[in-house]
C-alpha positions as CSV (number, residue, x, y, z in Angstrom):
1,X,-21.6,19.7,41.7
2,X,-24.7,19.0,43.8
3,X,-24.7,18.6,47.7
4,X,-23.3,15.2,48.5
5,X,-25.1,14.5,51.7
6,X,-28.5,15.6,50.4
7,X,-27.8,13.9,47.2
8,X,-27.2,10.7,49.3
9,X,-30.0,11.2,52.4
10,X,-32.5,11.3,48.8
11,X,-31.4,8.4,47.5
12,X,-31.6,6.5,50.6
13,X,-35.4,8.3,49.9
14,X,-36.1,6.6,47.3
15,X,-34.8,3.5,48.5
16,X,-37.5,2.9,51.4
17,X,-40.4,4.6,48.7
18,X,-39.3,1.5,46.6
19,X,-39.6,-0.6,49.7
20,X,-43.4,0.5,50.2
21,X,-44.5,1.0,46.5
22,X,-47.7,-0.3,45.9
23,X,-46.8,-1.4,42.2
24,X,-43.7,-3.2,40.0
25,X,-43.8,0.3,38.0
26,X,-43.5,2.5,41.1
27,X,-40.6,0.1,42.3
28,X,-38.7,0.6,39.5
29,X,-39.4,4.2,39.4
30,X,-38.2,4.7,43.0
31,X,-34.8,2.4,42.4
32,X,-34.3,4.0,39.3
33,X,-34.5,7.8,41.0
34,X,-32.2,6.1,43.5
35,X,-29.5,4.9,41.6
36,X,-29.5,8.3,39.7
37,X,-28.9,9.9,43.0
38,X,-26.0,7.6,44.4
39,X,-24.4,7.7,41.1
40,X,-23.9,11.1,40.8
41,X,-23.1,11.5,44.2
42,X,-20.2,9.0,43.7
43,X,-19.2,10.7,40.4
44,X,-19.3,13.9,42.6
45,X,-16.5,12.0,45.4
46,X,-14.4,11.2,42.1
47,X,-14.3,14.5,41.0
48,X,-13.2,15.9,44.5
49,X,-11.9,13.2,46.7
50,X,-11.0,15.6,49.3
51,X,-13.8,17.7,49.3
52,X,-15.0,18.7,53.1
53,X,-18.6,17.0,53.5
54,X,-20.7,17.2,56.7
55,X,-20.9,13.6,57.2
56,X,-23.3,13.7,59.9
57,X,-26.4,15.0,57.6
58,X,-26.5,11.6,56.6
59,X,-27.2,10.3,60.0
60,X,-30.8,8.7,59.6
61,X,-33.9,11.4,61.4
């Protein structure tokens, strides 16, 4: 199982590097990273629904 909250905070990432890419490539590159990321990270909450997480990593810097 990877770290949710960093799993998550590199999505999010990827998300504003798809925002900014220069190209239709390295959009698709960036979502595609992202959706990697939050899937697993949901797969991960599925596995262990009660799982502690430190929620407040997430908050934006």
């Amino acid at each position: 199982m990877t770290e949710l909250t960093l799993c998550l905070n590199r999505a999010r990432e990827e998300v504003l590097l798809a925002l900014g890419a220069e190209s239709p490539e390295d959009e698709r590159l960036h979502r595609k990273k992202a959706l990697l990321l939050t899937a697993e990270a949901v797969r991960d909450i599925d596995r262990e629904p009660d799982a502690p997480h430190d929620w407040s990593l997430l908050a934006a810097t």
